[in-house]
N, C-alpha and C positions, 0 to 999 in steps of 0.2 A: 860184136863190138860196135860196129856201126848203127846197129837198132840199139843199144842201150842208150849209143849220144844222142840219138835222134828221140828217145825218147824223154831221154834228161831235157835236149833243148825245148821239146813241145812242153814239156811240166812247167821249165822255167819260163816259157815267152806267157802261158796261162795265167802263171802268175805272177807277174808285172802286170799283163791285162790285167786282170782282178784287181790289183792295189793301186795301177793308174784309173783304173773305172770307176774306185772308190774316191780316189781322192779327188776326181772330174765333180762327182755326185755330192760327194759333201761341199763341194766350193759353189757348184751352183746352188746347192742350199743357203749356205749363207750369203752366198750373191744375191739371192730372192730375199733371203728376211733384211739384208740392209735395202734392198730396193724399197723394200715395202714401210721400212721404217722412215727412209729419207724422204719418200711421198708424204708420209703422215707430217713428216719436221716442216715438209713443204707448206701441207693445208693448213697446220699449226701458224707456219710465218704470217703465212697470207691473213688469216684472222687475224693473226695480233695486229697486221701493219694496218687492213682496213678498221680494228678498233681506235689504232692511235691516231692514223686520219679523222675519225669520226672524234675522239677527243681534241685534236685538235683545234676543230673549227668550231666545238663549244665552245674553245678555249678561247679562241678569236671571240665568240658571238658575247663571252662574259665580258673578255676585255673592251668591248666596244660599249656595252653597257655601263661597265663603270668607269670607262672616259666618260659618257652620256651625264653619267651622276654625278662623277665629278663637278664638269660643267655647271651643272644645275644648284652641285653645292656651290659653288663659286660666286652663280647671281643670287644664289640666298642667302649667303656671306658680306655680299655689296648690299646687301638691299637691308641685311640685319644692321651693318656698319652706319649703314643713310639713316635707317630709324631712330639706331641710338644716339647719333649726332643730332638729329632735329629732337628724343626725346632730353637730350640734356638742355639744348636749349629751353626748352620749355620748360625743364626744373628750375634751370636757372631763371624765367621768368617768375613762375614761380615763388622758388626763394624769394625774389625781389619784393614780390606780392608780399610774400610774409612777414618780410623783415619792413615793410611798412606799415602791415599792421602792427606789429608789434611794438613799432615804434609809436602806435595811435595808441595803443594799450598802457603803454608806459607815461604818454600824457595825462596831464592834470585834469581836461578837459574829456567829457564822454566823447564815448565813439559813438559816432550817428550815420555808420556806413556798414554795408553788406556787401557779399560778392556775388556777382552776378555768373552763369553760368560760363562766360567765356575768361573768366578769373581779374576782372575789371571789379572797381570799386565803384557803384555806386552813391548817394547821399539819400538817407531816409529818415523818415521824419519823425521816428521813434525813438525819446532818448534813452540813454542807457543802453544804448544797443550794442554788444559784444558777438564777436566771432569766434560759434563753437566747434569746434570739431568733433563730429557726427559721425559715429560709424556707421558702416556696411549694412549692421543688422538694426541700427536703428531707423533708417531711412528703407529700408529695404519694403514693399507691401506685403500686406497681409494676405498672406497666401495660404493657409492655412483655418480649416475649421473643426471644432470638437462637438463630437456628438454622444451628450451625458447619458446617463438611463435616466429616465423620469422618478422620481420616489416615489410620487404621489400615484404611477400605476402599479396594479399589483402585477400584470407581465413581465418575465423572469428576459432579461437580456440575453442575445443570441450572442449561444456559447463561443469561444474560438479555440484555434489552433495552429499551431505554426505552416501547416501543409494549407490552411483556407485562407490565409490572410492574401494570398496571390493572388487563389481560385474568387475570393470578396473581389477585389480589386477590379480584375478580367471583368466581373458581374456589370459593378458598376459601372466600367468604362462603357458597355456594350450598352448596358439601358439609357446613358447620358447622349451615348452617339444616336441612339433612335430620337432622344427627345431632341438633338439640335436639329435632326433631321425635319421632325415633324413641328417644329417651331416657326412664327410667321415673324419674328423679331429679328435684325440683323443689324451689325455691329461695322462700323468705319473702318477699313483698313486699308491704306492704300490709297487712298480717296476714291474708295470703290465698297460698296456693301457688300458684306459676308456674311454666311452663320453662324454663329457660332462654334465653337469647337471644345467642350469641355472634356477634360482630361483631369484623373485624378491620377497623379503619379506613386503614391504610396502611401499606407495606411498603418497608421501607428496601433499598438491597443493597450490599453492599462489595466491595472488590475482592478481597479475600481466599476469596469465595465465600458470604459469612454473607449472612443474612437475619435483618434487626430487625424483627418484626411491633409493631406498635403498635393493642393491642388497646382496647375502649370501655370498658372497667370491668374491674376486679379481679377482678371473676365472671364477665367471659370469657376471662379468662387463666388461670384456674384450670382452666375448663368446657373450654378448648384445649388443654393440659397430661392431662388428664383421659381425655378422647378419641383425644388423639395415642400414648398410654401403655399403652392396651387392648394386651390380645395379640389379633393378627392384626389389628390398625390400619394402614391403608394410606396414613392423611390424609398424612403428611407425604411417606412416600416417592415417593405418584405424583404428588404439586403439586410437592415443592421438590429431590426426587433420591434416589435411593440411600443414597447416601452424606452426607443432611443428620440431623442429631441436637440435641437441647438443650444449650444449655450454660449449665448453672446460673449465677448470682448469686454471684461468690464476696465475703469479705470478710479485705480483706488484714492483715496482721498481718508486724510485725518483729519477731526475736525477735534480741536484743541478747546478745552476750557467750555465745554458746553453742561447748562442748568441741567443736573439731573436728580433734582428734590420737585419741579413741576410736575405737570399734566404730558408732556413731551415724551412719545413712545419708539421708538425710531421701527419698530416692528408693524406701526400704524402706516398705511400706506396714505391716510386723508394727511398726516403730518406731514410727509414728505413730500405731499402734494402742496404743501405750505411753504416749507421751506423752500421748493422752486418756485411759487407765485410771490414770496417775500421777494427771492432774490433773481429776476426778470428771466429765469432760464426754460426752456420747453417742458412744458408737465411730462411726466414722463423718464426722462431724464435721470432721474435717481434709480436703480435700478434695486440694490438693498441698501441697510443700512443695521447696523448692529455696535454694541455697546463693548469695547475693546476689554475690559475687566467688566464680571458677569454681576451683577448687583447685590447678590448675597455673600462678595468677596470686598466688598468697599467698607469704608469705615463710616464710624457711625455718626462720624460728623459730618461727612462728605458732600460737599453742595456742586460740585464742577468734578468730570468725567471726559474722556476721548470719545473719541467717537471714530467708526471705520463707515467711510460709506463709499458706494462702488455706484460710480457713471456709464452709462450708457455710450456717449462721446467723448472724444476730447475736448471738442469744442465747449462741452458742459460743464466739463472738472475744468478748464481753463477761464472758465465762466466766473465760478467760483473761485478758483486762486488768486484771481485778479483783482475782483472785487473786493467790498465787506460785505461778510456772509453772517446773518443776523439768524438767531435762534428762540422764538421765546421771547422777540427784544432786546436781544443779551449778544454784543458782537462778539466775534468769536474765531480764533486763528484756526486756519484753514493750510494744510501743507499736503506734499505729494509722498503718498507712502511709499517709500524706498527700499532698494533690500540691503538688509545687515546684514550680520555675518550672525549663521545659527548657531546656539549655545547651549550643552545639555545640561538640564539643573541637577543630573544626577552626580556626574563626572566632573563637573564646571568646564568642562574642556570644547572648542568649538570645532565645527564641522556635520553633529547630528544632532537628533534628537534625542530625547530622554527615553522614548520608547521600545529606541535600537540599540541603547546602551550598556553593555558587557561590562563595562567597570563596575569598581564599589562604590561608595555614594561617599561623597567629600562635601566637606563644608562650605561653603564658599565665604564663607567671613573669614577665618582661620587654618583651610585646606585641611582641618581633621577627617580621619576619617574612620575616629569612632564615634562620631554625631554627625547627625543632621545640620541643614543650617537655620532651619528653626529653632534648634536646642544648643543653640553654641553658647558655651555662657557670658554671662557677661564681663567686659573686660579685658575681653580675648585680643591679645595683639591679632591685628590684620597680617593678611597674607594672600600673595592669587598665585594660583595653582598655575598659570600661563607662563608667571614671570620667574618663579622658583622660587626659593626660600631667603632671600636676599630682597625679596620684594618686602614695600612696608605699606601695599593697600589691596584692597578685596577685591574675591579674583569679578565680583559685578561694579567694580569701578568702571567709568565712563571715560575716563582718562588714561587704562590701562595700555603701554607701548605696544601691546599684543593686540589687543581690541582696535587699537587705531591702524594697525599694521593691516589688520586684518579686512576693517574698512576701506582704509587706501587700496586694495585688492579686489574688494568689490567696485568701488566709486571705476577700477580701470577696466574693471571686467563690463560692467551694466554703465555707459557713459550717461545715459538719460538720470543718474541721482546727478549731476552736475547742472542739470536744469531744471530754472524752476518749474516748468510749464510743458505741458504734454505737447510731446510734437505735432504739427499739422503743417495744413500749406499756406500761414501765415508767417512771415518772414521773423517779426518782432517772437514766435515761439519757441525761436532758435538759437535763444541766446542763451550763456551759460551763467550759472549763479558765481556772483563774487568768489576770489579766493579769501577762506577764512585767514585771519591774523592770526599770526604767528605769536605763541607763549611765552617765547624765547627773546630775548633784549638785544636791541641791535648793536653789532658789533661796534659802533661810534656812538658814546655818547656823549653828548654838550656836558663837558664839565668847568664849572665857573669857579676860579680863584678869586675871593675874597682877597684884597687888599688895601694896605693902606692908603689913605688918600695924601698924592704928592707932597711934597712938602714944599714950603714959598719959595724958595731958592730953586727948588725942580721947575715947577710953574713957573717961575721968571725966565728960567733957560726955556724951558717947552715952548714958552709966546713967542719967544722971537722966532720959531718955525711957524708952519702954516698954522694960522688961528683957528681957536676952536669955534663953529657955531651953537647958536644957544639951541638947544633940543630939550623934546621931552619927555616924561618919564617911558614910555613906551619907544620912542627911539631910539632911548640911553640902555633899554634890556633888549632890545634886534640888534643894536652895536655890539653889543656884551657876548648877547650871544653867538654873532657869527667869528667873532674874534675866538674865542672858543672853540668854534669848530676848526680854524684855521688852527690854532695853538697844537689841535690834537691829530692832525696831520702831520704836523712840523715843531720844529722846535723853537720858535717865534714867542719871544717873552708876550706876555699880554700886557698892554696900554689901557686900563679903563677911560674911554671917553670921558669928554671936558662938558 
């Protein structure tokens, strides 16, 4: 009995060992994996706090810079404020300026003053003289040059394409930078002599074969002109072809009402050499000349023709504008060809020409457009195709609201048709041409009541007021009339003077 309990006890104390030795082993197991986890949580923390440190003090180094910017905007905020306060002041000069010109404009008497560069009025001694205002691109220099193909060689123009127009460019620049290099010529800058520095910044091309260089300054279009010009110069013909050449700046000119039943050839260059020795300008000077409608298109009576002829200067066509310009003997109006507004004969409609026109072909007498406008018959109510069917004149009337619309558009676009005379750096060529009169009747007109003349008994009462004086005929219709203009102000009976 006593070895079976002793045996039961050692079974049971065995096993309690065994389930206390298991449940020791599993706890220090899990004791280890949370140790090992709470380490990782630990190195985990640690990085994230030394990233937010490190974020932090970017965050400081941002905010300290855009204090920094702040700042900076602050004095460029004062400094913009100072500007536009001193630039209004000077509008307001300015204006002031203007509104006395204007007020000089609106006088009786011409203007014989210009403005000088610090916006003071001068007195100059040219009368007629008016203050134009000159665009951007009309004063701006000629910075650019075009380089034609020759007709007269048979050399075929060097080809282009979109990917060489750059690789051209680069060329040029590179061959231009040798030649300022090796040039013994040097240019004022600074009150110090330099080389030059030619730069062409971009190169146009057309389909006609031309080339518009578009150079950085005035003195490197000259400095390119210069170089390209030399004898045994190769610049142009190994970049741009054989067969490429300059083609001057011309300055067009009409010449109105010229003899064209003479000996008078305008394709004769001894004639044109004539007409500049008739009229004191540099031989030379006329550059072409040509016959606006072709000769075998004129009528068969025709004794006087236009004329298109193209100057070499301004100074030359202003030569000519100024002057009288004698042809043959025969004086003859001379004006600046202008641009209108293009018109297609096919369509009558403006914007193209006839050769890129999609439409159907309309009349222009009568906007049919089952004829021609050669074949329109006769009789045909008018009509313009611009104005609609409500119109009651042809759409090549010269007085057309659409045609003048169309003008007024050009005249704002191209300011130089406002002036007579080709810009230069003469002051008096800077003025603008009169405004044309208006078609329109002015709003107040002198209207004169016819009345009877007092009767004895009026004229008895009338004298014993202030007495009439004796005037005469021409007194008695400036009385008439200004009494009349008062009448049509107000509602003041009229008195015909005594």
């Amino acid at each position: 009995m006593e070895e079976s309990i002793d045996d039961l006890s050692s079974d049971l104390t065995k096993t309690v060992a065994n389930k206390v030795s298991t449940l020791l082993t599993d706890t220090c197991t899990s004791l280890i994996s949370s140790r090992t986890f709470l380490e990782a949580n630990i190195i985990q923390q640690a990085t994230t706090t030394i990233d937010l440190k490190n974020l932090t003090s970017s965050h400081s180094d941002t905010v300290s810079t855009l204090s920094k910017t702040a700042s900076k905007l602050d004095n460029l905020l004062a400094t913009t404020k100072s500007n536009i306060s001193s630039s209004k002041s000077s509008l307001a000069d300015m204006a002031t300026t203007l509104n006395a010109i204007a007020t000089r404009l609106t006088d009786t008497t011409p203007l014989a003053s210009i403005l000088t560069s610090n916006g003071h009025l001068y007195p100059h001694n040219h009368s007629n003289q008016v203050i134009p205002t000159i665009s951007l691109a009309t004063t701006t220099p000629k910075l650019s040059i075009l380089l034609a193909p020759n007709n007269d060689s048979l050399a075929l123009p060097t080809p282009y394409s979109l990917t060489a127009n750059s690789k051209l460019c680069n060329v040029v620049n590179k061959h231009l930078n040798n030649l300022d290099l090796d040039t013994q010529e040097f240019m004022l800058e600074d009150d110090r002599a330099v080389k030059p520095a030619t730069t062409i910044r971009g190169i146009q091309y057309f389909k006609c074969g031309a080339f518009l260089l578009d150079m950085d300054s005035s003195e490197s279009a000259n400095c390119l002109k210069t170089y390209a010009t030399k004898p045994g110069s190769t610049l142009i013909t190994t970049t741009f072809g054989k067969s490429a050449l300059f083609k001057p700046k011309g300055y067009n000119l009409i010449f109105k009402f010229v003899p064209c039943t003479g000996n008078f050839d305008p394709s004769d260059k001894a004639h044109l050499s004539s007409i500049e020795m008739n009229n004191n300008i540099e031989l030379g000077s006329i550059l072409l000349a040509s016959w606006i409608k072709q000769p075998d298109h004129r009528a068969t009576n025709q004794t006087l023709a236009s004329l298109k002829v193209i100057c070499l200067s301004p100074e030359s066509a202003n030569c000519l504008l100024q002057d009288r310009t004698y042809i043959s003997g025969h004086l003859i109006t001379v004006t600046k060809d202008l641009c209108k507004p293009i018109c297609c004969n096919k369509c009558q409609l403006f914007g193209h020409f006839h050769i890129t026109c999609k439409s159907q072909e309309t009349c222009a007498h009568c906007t049919s457009k089952s004829h021609s406008t050669d074949k329109c018959p006769p009789n045909q109510p008018s009509c313009c195709i611009s104005c609609g069917p409500s119109s009651h004149h042809s759409s090549y009337y010269r007085k057309c609201p659409a045609f003048t619309t169309n003008c007024g558009a050009i005249d704002t676009r191209y300011p130089e048709n406002n002036m007579p005379y080709f810009l230069t750096d003469k002051p008096w060529t800077w003025a603008l041409a009169p405004p044309k009169l208006s078609v329109t009747p002015p709003v107040h007109q002198p209207c004169v009541e016819h009345q009877l003349p007092p009767h004895p008994q009026d004229k008895a009462i009338s004298s014993q007021g202030t007495p009439h004086c004796q005037t005469t005929l021409n007194n008695f219709i400036n009385q008439l009339i200004a009494q009349s203009i008062i009448q049509a102000t107000s509602s003041t009976p009229i008195t015909p003077p005594q």
